[in-house]
N, CA, C and O atoms as a Tripos MOL2 file, in Angstrom:
@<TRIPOS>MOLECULE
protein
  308   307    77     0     0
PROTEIN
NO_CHARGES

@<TRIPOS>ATOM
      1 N          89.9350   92.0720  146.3000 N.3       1 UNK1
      2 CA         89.9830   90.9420  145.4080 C.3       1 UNK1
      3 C          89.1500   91.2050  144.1640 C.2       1 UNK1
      4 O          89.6400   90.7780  143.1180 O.2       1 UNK1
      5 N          88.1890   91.7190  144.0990 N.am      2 UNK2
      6 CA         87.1110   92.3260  143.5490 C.3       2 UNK2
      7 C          87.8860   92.8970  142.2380 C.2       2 UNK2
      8 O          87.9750   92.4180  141.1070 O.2       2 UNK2
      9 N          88.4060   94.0730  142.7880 N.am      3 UNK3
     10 CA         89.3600   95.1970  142.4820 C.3       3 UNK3
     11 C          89.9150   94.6440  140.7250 C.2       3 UNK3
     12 O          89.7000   94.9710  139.5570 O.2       3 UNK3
     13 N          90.9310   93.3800  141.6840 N.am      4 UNK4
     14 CA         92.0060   92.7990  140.5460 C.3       4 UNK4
     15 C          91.0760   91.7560  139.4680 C.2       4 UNK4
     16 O          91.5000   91.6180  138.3200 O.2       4 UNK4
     17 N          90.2280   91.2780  139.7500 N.am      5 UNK5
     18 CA         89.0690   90.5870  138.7150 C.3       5 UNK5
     19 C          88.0760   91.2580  137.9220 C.2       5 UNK5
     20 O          87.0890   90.6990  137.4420 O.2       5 UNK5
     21 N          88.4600   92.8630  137.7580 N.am      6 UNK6
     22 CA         87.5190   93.8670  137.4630 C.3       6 UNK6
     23 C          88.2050   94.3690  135.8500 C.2       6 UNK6
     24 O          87.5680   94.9010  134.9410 O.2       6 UNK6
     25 N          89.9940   93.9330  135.8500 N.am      7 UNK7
     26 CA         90.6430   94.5850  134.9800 C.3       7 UNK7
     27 C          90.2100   93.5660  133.5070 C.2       7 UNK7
     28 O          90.2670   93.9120  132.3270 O.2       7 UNK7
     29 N          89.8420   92.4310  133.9980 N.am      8 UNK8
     30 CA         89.4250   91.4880  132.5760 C.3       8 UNK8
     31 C          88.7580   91.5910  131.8580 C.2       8 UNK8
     32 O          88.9740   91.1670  130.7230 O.2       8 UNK8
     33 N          87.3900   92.3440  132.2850 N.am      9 UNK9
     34 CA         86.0360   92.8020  131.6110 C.3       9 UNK9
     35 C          86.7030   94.2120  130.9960 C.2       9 UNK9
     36 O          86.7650   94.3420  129.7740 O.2       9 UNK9
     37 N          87.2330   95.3340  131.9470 N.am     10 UNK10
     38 CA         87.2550   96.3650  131.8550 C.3      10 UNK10
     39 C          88.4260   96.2610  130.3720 C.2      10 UNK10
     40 O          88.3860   97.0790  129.4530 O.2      10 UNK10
     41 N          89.2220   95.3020  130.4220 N.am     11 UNK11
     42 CA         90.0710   95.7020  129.0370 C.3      11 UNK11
     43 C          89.1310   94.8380  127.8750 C.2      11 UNK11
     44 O          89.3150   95.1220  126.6910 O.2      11 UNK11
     45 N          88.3800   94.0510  128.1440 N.am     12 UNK12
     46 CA         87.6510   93.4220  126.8640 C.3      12 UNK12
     47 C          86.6550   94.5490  126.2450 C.2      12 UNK12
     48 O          86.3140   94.6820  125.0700 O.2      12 UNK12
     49 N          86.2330   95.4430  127.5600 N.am     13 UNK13
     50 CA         85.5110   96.8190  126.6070 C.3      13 UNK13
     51 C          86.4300   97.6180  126.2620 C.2      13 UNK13
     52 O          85.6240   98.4900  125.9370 O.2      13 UNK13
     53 N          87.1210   97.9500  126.1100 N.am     14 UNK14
     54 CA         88.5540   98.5470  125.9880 C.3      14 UNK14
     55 C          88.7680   98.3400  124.7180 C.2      14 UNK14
     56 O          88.9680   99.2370  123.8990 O.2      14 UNK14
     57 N          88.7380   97.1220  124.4760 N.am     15 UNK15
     58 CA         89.1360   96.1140  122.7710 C.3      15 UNK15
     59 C          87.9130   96.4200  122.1680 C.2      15 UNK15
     60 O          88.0740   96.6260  120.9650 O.2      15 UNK15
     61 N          87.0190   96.5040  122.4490 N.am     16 UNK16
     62 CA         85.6800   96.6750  121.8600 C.3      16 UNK16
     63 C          85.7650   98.5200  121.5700 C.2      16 UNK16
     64 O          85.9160   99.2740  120.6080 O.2      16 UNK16
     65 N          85.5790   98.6140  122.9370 N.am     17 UNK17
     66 CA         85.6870  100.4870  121.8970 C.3      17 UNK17
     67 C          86.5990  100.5120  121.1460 C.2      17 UNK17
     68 O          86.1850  100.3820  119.9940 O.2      17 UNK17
     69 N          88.1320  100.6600  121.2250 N.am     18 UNK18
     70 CA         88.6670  100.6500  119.9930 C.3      18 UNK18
     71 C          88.1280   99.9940  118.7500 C.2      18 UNK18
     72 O          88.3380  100.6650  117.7390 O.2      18 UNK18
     73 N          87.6380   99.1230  118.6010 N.am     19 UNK19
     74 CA         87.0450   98.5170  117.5550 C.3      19 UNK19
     75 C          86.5340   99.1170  116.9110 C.2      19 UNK19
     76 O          86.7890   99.3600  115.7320 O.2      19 UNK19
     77 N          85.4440   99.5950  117.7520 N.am     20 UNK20
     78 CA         84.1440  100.4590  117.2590 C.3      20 UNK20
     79 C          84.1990  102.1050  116.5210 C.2      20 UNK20
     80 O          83.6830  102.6770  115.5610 O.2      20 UNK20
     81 N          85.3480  102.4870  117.8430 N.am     21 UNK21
     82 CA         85.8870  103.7680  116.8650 C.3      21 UNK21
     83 C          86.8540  103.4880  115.8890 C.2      21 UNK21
     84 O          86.4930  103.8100  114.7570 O.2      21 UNK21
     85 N          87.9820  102.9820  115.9740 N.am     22 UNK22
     86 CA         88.5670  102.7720  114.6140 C.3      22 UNK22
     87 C          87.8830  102.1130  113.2010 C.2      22 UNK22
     88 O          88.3390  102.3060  112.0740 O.2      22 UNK22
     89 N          86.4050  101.1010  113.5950 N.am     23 UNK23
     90 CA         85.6370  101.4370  112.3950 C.3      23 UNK23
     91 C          84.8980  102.4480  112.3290 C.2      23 UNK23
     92 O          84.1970  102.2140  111.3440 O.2      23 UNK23
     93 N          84.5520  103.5730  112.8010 N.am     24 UNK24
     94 CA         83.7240  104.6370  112.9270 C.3      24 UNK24
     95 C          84.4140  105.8360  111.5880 C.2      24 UNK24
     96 O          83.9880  106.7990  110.9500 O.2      24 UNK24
     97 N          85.5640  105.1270  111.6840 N.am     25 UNK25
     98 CA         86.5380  106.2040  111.3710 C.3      25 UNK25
     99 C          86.6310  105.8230  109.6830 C.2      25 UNK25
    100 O          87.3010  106.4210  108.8410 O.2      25 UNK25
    101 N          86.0140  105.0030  109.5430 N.am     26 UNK26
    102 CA         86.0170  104.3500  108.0130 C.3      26 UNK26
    103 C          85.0120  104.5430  107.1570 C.2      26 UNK26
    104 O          85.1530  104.1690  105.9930 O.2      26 UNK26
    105 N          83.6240  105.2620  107.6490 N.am     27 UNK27
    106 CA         82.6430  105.5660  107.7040 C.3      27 UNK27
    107 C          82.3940  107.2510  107.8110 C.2      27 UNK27
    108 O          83.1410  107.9980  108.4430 O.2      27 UNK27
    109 N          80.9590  107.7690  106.9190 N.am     28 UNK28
    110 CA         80.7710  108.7560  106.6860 C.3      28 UNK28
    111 C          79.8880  108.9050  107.2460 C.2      28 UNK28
    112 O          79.4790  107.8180  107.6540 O.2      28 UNK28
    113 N          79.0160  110.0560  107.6690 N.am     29 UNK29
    114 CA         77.9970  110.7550  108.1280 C.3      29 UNK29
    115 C          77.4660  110.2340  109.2410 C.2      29 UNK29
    116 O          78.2790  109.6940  109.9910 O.2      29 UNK29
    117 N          76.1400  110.2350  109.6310 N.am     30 UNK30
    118 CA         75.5260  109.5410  110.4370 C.3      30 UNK30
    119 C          76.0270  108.4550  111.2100 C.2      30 UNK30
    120 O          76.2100  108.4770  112.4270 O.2      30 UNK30
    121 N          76.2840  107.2970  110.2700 N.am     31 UNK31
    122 CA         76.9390  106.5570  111.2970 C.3      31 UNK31
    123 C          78.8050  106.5920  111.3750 C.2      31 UNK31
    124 O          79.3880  105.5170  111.2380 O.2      31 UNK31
    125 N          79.3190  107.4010  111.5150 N.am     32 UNK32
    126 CA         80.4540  108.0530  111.3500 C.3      32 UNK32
    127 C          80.1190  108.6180  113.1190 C.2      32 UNK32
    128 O          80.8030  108.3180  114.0980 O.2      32 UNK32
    129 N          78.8540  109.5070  113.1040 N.am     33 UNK33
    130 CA         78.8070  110.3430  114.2350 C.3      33 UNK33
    131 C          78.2420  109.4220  115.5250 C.2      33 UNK33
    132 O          78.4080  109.7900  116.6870 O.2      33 UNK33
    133 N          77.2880  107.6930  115.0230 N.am     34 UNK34
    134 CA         77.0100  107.4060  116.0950 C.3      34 UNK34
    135 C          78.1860  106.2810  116.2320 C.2      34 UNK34
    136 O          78.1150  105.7430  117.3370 O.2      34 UNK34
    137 N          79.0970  105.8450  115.5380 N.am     35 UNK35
    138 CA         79.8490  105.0830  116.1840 C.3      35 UNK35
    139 C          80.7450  105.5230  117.0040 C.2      35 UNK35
    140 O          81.2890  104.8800  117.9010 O.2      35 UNK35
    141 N          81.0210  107.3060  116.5350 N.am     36 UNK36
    142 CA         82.0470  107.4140  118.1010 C.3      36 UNK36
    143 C          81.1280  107.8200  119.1690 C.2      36 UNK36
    144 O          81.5310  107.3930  120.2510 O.2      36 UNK36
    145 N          79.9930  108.5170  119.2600 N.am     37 UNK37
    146 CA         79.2450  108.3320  120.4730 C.3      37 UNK37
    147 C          79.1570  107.2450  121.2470 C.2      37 UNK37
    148 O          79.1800  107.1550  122.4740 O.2      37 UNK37
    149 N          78.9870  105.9000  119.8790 N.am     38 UNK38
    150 CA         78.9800  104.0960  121.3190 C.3      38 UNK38
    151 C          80.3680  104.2150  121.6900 C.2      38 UNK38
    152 O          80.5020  103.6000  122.7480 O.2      38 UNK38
    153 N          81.0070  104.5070  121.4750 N.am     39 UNK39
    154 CA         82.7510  104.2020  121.3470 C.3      39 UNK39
    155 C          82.6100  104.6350  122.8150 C.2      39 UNK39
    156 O          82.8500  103.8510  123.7330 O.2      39 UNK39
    157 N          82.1210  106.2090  123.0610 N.am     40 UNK40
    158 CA         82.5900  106.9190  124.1790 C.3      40 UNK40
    159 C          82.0050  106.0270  124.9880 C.2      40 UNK40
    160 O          82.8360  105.3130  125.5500 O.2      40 UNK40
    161 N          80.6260  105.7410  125.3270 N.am     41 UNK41
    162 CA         80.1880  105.3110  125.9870 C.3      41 UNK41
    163 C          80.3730  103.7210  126.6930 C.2      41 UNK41
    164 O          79.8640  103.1350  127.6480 O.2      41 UNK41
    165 N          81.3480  103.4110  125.7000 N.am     42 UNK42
    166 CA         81.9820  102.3210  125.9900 C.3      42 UNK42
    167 C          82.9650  102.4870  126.6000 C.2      42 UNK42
    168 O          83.1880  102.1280  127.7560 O.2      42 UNK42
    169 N          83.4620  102.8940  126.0790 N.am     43 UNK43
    170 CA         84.8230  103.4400  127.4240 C.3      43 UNK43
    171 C          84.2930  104.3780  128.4430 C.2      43 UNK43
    172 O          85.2090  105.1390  128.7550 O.2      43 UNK43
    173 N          83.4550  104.5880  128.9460 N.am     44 UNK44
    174 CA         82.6300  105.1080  129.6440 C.3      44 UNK44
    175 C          82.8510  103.6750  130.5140 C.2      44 UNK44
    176 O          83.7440  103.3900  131.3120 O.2      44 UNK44
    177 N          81.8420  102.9880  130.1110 N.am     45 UNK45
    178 CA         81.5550  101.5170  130.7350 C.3      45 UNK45
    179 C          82.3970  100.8370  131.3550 C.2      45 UNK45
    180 O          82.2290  100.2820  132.4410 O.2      45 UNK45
    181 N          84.2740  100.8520  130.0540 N.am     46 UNK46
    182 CA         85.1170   99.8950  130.4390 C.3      46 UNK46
    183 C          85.8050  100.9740  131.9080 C.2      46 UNK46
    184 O          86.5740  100.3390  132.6290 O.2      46 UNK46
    185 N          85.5430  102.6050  132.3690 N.am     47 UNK47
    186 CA         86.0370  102.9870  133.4450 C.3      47 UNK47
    187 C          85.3900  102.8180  134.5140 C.2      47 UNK47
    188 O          85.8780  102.9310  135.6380 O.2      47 UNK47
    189 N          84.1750  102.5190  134.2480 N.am     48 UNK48
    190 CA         83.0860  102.5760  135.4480 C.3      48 UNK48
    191 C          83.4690  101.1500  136.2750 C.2      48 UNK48
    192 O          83.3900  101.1940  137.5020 O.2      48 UNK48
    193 N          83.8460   99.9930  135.6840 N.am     49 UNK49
    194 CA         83.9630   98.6360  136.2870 C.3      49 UNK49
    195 C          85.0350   98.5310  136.9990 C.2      49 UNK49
    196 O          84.9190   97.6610  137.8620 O.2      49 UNK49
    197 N          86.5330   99.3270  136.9860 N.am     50 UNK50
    198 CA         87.0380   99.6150  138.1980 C.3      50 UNK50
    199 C          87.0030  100.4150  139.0710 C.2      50 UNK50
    200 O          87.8010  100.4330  140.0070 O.2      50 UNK50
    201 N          86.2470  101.0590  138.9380 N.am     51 UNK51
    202 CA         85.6310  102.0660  140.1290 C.3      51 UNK51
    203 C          84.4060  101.6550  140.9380 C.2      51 UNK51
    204 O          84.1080  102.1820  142.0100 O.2      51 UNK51
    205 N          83.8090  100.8100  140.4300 N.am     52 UNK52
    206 CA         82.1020   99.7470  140.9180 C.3      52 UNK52
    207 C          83.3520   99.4110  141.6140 C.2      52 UNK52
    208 O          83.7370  100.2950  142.3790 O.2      52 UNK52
    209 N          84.2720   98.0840  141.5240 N.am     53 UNK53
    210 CA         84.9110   97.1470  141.8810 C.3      53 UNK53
    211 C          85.6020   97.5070  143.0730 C.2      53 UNK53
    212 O          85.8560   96.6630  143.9330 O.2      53 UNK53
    213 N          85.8980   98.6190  143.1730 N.am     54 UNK54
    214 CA         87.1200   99.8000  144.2550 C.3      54 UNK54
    215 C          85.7380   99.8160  145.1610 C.2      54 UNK54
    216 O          85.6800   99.2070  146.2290 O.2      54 UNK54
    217 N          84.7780  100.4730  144.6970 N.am     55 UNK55
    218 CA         83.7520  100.3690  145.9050 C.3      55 UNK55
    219 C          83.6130   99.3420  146.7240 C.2      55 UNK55
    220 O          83.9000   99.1950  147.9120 O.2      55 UNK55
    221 N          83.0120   98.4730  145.7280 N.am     56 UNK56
    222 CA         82.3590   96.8920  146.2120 C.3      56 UNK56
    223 C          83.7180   96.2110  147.1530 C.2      56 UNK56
    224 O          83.5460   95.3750  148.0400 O.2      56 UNK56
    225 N          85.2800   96.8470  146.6870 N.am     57 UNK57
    226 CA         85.8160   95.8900  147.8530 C.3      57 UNK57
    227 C          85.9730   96.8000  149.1260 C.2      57 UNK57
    228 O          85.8630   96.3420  150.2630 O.2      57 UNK57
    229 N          86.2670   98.2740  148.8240 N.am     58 UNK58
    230 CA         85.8740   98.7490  150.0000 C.3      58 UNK58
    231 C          85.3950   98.4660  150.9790 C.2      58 UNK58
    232 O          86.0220   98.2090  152.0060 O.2      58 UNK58
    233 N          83.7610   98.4540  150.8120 N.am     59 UNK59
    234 CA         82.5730   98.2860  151.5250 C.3      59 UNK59
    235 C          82.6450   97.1220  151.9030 C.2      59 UNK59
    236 O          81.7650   96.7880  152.6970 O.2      59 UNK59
    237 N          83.6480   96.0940  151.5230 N.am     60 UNK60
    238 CA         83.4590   94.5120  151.7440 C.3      60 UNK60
    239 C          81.9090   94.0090  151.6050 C.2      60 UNK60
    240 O          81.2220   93.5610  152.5230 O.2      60 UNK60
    241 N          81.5840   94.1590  150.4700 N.am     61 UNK61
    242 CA         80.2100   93.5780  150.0450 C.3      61 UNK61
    243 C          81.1710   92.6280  148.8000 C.2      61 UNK61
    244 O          80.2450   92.2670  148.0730 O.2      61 UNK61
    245 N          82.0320   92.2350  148.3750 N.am     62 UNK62
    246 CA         82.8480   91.6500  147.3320 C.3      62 UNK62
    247 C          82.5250   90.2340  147.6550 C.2      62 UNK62
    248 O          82.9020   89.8940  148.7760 O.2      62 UNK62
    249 N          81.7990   89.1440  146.8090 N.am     63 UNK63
    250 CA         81.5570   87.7030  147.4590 C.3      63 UNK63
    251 C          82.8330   86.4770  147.4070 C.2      63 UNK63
    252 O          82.9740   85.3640  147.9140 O.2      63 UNK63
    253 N          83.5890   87.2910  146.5690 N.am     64 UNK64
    254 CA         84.9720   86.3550  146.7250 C.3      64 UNK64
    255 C          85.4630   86.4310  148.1830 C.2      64 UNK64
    256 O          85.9410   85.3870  148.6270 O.2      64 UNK64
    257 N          85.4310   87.2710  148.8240 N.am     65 UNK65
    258 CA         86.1060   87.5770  150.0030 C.3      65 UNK65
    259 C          84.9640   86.6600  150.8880 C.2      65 UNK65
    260 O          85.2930   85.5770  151.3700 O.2      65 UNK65
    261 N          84.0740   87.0190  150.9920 N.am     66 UNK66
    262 CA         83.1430   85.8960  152.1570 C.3      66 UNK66
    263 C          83.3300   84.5190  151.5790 C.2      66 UNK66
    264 O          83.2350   83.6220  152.4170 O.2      66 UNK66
    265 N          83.5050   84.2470  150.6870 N.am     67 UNK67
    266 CA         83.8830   82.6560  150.2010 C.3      67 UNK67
    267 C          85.2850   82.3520  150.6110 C.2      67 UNK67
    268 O          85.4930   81.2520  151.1230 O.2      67 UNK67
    269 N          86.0220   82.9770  150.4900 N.am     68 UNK68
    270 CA         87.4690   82.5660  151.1560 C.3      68 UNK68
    271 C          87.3410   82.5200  152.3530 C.2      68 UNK68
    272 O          87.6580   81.4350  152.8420 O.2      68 UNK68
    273 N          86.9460   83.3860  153.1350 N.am     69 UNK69
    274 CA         86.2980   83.0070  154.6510 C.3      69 UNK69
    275 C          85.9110   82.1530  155.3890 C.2      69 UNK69
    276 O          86.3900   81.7630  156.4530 O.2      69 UNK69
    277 N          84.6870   81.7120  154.6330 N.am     70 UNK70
    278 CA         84.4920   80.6440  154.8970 C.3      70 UNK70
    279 C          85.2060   78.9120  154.7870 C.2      70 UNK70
    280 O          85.0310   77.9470  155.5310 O.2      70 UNK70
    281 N          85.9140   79.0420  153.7270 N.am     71 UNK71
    282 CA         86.8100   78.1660  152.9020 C.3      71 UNK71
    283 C          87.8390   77.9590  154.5790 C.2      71 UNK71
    284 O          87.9780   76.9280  155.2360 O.2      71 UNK71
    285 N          88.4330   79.4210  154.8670 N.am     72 UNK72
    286 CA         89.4380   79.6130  156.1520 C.3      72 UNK72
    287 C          88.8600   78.8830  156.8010 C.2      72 UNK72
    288 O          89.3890   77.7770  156.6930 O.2      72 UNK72
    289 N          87.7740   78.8550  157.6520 N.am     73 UNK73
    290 CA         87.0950   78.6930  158.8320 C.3      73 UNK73
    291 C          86.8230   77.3710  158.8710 C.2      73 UNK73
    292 O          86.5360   76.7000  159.8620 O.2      73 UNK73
    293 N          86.9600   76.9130  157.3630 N.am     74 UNK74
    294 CA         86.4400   75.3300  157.6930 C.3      74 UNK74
    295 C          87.4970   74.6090  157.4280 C.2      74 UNK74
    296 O          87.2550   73.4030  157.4650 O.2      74 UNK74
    297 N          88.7370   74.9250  157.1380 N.am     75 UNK75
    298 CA         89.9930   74.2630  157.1960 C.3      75 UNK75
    299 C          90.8780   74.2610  158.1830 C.2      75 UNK75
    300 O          91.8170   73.4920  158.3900 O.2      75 UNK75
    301 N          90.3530   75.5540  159.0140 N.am     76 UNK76
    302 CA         91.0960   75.9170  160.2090 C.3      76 UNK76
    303 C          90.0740   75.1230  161.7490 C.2      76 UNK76
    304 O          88.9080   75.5100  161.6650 O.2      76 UNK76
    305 N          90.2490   74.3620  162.7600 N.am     77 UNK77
    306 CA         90.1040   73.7170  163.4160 C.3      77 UNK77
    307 C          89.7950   74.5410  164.7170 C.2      77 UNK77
    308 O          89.5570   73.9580  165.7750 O.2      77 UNK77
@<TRIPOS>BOND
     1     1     2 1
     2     2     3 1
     3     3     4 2
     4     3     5 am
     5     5     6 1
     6     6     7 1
     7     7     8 2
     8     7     9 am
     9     9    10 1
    10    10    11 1
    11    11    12 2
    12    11    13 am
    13    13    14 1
    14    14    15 1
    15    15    16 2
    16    15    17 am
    17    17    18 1
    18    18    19 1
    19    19    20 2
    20    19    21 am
    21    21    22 1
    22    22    23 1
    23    23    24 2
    24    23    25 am
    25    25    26 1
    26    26    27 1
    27    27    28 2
    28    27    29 am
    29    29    30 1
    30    30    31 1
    31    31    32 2
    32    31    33 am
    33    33    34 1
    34    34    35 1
    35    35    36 2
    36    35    37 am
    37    37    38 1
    38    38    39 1
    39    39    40 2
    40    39    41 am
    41    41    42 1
    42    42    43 1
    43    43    44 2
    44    43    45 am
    45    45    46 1
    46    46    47 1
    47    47    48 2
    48    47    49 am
    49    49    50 1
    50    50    51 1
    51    51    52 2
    52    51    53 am
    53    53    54 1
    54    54    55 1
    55    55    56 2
    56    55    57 am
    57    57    58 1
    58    58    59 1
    59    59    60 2
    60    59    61 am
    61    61    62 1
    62    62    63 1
    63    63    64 2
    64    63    65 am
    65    65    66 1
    66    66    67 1
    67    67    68 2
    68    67    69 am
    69    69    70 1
    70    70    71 1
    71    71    72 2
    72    71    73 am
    73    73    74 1
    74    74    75 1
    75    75    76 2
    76    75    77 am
    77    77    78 1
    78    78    79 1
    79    79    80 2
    80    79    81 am
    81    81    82 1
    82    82    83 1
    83    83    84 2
    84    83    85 am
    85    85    86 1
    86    86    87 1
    87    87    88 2
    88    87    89 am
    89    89    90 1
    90    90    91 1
    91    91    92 2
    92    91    93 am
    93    93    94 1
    94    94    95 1
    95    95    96 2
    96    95    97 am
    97    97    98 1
    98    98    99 1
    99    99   100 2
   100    99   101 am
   101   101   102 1
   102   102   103 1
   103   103   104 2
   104   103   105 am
   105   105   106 1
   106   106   107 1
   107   107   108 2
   108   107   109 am
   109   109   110 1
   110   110   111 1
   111   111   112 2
   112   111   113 am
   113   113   114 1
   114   114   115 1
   115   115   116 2
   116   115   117 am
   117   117   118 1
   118   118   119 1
   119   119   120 2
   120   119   121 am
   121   121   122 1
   122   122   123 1
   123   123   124 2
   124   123   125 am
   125   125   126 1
   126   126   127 1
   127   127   128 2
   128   127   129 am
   129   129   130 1
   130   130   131 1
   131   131   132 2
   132   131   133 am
   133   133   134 1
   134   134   135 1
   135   135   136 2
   136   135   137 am
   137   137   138 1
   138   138   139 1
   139   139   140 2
   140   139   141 am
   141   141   142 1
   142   142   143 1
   143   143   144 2
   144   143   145 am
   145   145   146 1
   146   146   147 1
   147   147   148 2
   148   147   149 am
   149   149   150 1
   150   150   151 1
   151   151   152 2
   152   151   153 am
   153   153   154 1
   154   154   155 1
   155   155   156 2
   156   155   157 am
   157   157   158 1
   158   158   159 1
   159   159   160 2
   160   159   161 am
   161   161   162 1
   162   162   163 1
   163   163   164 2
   164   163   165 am
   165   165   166 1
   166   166   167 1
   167   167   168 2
   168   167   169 am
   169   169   170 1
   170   170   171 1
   171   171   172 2
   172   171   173 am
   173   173   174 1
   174   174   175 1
   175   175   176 2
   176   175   177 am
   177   177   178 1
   178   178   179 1
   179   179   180 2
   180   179   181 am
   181   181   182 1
   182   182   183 1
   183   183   184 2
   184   183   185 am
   185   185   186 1
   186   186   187 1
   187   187   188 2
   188   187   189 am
   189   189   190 1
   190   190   191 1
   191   191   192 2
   192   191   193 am
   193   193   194 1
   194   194   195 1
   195   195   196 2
   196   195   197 am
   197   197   198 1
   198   198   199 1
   199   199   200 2
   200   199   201 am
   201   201   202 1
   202   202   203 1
   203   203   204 2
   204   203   205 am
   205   205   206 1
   206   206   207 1
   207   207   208 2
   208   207   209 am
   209   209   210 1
   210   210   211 1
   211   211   212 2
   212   211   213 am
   213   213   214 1
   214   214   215 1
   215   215   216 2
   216   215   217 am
   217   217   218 1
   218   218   219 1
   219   219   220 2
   220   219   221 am
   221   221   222 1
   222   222   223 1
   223   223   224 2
   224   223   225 am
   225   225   226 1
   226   226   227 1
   227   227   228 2
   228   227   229 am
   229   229   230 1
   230   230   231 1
   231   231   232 2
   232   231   233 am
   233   233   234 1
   234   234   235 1
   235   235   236 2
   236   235   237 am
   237   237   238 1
   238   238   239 1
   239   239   240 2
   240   239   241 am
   241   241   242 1
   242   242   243 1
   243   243   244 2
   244   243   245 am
   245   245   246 1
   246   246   247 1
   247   247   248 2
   248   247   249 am
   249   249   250 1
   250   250   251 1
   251   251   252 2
   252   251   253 am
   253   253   254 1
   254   254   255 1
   255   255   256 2
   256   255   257 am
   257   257   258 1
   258   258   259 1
   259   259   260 2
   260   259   261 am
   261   261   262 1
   262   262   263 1
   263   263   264 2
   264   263   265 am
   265   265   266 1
   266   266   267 1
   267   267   268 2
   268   267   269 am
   269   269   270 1
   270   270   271 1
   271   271   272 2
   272   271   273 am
   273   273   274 1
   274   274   275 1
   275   275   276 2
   276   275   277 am
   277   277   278 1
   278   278   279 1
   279   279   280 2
   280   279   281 am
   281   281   282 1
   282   282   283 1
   283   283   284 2
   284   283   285 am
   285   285   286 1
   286   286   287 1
   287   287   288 2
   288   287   289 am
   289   289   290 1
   290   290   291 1
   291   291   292 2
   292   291   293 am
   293   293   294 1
   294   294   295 1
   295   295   296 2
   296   295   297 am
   297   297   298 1
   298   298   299 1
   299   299   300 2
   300   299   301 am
   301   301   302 1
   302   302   303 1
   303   303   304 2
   304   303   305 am
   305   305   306 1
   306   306   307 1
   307   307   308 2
@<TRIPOS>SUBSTRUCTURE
     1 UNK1         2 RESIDUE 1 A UNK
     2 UNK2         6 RESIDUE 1 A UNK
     3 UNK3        10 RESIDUE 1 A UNK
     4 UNK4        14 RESIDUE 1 A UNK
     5 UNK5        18 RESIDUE 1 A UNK
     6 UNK6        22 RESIDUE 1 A UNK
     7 UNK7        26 RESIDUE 1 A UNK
     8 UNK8        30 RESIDUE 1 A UNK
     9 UNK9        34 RESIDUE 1 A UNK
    10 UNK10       38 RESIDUE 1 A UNK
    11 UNK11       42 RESIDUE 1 A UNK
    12 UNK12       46 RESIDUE 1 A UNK
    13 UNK13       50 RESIDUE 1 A UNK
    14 UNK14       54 RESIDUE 1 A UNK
    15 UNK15       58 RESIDUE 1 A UNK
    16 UNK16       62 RESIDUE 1 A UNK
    17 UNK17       66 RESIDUE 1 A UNK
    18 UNK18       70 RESIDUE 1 A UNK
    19 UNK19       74 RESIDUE 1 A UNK
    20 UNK20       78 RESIDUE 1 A UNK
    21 UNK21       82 RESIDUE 1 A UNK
    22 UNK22       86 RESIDUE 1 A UNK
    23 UNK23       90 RESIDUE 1 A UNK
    24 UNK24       94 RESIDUE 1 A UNK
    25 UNK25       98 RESIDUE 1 A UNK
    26 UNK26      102 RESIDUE 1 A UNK
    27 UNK27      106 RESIDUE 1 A UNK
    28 UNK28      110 RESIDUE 1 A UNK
    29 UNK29      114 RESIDUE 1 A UNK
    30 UNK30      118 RESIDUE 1 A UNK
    31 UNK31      122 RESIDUE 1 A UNK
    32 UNK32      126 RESIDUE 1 A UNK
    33 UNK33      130 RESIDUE 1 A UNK
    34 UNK34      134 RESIDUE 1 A UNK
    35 UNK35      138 RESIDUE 1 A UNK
    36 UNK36      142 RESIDUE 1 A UNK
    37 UNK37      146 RESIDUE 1 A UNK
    38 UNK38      150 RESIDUE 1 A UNK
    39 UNK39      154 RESIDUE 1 A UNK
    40 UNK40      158 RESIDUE 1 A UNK
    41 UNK41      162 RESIDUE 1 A UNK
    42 UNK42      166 RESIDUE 1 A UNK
    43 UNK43      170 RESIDUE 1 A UNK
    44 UNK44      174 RESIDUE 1 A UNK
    45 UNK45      178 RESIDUE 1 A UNK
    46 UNK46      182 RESIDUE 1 A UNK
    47 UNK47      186 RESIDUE 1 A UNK
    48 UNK48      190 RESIDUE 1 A UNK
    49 UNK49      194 RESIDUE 1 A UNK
    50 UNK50      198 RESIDUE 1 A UNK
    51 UNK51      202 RESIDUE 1 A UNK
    52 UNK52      206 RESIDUE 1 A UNK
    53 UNK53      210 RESIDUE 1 A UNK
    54 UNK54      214 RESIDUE 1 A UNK
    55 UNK55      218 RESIDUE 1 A UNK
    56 UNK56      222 RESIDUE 1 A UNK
    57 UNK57      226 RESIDUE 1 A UNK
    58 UNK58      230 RESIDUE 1 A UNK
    59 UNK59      234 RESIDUE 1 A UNK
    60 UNK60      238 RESIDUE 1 A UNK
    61 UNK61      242 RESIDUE 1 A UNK
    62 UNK62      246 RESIDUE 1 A UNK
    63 UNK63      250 RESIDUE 1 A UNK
    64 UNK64      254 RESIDUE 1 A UNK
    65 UNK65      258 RESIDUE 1 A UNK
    66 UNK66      262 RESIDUE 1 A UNK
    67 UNK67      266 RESIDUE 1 A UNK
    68 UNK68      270 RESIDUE 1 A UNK
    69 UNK69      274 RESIDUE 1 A UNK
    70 UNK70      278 RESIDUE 1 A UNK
    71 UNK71      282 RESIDUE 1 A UNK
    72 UNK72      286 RESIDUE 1 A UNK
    73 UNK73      290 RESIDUE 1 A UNK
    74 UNK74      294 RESIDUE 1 A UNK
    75 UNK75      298 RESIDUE 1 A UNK
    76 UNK76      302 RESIDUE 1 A UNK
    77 UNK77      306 RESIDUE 1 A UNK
């Protein structure tokens, strides 16, 4: 569950690095060279949050899943 609530963040950094490098790209020297470094590292970021998320439901440590659980258990008799 984790998993599929992971893709919302992960494309809003997504929109953001592009941002950042396509203004990088408008720009000379110095900051020319550190805006695509944040860029990477942003998309760095936006890959890391479905792969955290793939873990976390793995491991069933995901708190959506113990909340539905419980939700079950107390509707079910």
């Amino acid at each position: 569950m984790c998993f599929f609530f992971s893709f919302m963040p992960a494309t809003i950094w997504l929109v953001i690095g592009y941002f950042v490098l396509f203004s990088s790209t408008k720009t000379e020297g110095r900051v020319k060279t550190f805006g695509q470094i944040l860029s990477i590292w942003i998309f760095i970021i936006a890959a890391m949050l479905p792969l955290v998320a793939i873990y976390v439901t793995v491991s069933g440590l995901c708190p959506m899943e113990a909340i539905m659980e419980t939700m079950h258990s107390k509707l079910s008799p």
